[in-house]
C-alpha positions as CSV (number, residue, x, y, z in Angstrom):
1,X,-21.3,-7.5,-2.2
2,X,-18.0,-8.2,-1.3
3,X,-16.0,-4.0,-0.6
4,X,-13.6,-3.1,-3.4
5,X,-9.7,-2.2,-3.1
6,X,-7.1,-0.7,-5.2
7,X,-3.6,-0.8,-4.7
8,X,-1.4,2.1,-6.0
9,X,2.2,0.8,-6.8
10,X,5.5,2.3,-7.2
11,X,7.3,0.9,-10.1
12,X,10.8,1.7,-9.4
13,X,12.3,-1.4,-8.7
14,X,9.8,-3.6,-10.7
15,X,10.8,-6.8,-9.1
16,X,9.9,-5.8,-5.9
17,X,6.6,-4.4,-7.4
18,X,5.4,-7.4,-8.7
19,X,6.4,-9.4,-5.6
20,X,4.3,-6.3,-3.5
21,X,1.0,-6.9,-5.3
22,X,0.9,-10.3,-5.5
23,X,1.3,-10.6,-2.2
24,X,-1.3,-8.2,-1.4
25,X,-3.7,-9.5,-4.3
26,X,-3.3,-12.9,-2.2
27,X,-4.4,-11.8,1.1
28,X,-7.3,-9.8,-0.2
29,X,-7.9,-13.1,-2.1
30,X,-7.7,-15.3,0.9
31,X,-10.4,-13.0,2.8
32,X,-12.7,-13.5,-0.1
33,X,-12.7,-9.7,-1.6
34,X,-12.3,-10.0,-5.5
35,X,-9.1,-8.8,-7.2
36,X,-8.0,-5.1,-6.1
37,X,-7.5,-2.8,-9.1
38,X,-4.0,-2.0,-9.6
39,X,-2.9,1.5,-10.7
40,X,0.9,1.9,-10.9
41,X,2.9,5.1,-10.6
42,X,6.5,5.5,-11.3
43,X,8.3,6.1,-8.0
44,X,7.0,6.3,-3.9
45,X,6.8,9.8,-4.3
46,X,4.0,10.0,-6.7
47,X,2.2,6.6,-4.2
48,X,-0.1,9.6,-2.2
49,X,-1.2,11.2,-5.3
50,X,-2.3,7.7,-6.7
51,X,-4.0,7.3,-3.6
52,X,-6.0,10.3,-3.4
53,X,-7.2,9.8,-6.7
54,X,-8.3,6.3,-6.0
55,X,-10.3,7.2,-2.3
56,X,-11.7,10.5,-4.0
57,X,-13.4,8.0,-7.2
58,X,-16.0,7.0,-4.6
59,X,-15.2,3.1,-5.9
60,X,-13.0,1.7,-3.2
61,X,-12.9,0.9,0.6
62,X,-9.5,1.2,1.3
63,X,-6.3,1.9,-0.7
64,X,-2.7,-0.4,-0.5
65,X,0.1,2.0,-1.0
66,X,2.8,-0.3,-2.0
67,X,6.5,0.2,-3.1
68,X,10.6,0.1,-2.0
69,X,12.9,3.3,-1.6
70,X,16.1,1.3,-1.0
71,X,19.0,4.1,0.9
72,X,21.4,5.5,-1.6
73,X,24.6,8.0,-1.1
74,X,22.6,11.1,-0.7
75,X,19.7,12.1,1.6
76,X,17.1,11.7,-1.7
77,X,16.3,8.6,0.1
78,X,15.1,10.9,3.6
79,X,12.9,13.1,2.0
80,X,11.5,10.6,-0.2
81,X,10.3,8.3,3.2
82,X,9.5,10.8,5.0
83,X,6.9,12.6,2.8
84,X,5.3,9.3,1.7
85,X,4.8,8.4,4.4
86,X,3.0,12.0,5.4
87,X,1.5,11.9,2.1
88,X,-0.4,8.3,2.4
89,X,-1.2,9.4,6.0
90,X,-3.1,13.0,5.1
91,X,-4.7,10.9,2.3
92,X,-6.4,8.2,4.8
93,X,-7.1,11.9,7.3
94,X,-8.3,13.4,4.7
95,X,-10.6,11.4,2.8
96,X,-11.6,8.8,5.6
97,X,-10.9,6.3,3.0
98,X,-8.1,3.9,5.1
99,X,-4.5,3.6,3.2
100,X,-1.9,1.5,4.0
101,X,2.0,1.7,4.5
102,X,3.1,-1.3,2.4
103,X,6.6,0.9,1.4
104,X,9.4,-0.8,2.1
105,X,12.2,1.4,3.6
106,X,15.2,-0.1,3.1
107,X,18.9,0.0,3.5
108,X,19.8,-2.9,0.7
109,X,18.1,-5.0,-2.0
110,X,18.3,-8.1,0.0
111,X,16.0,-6.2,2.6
112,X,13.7,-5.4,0.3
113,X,13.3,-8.9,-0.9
114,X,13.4,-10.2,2.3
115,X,10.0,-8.4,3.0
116,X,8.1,-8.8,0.0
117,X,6.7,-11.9,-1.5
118,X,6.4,-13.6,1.7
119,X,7.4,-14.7,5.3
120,X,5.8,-12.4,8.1
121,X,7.5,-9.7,7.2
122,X,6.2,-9.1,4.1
123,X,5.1,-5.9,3.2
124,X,2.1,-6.5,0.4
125,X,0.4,-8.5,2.4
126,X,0.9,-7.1,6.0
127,X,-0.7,-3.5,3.6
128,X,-4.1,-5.7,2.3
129,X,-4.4,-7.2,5.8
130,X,-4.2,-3.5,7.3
131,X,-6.8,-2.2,5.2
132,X,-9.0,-5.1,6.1
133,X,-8.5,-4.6,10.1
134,X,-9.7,-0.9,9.4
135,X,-12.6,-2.1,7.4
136,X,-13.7,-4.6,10.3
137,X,-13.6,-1.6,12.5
138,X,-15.4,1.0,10.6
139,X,-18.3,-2.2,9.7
140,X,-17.9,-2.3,14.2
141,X,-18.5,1.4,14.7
142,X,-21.1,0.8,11.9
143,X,-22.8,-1.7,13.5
144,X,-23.5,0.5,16.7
């Protein structure tokens, strides 16, 4: 049986969000895993919760963290990168359950869509093809 992923999405910019998960839905798809579960939260800050709930269920091998804080006039946008990113991080520590960084941290719009929804710089899939490099190591340690 094929292993299972969810992918946790911030809904800020929903455009962006959409472009995220199909992206990542079509990697996962191209390795041959069935369709991840999709949960969606409302902002990047709430991405770690999200993704502790979904490693702690027991039901996936790996979690995509996916999402866009786009740089506004205040340092919001510092704090809100900088403990995401800590957050997904302790989650993957914590649990053992792998979670990737598919956030885009951006200075403009025309960044973020630059790196989602395709080219090699997209985000949603460069998360889903993480979280299957992880699982080929863990099924490597596994193995020996």
């Amino acid at each position: 049986m094929a292993e299972r992923y969810a992918i946790v999405c911030a809904q800020f910019y929903p455009e962006l969000a959409e472009r995220l998960t199909l992206s990542a839905q079509a990697a996962f798809a191209e390795a041959g895993c069935e369709p991840a579960e999709t949960f969606e939260v409302h902002g990047a800050f709430e991405l770690p919760a999200a993704a502790k709930f979904c490693a702690q269920s027991g039901r996936f091998a790996g979690v995509a963290c996916l999402g866009a804080v786009i740089r506004g006039e205040t340092d919001h946008y510092d704090y809100v990168c900088a403990e995401t990113a800590r957050g997904i991080q302790s989650v993957s520590l914590d649990t053992a359950v792998p979670c990737s960084f598919g956030v885009l941290t951006v200075d403009t719009l025309d960044q973020a869509l630059e790196r989602s929804g395709g080219g090699v710089r997209d985000a949603g899939r460069n998360a889903a093809s993480a979280l299957l490099a992880l699982q080929r190591v863990r099924a490597q340690l596994d193995a020996n």
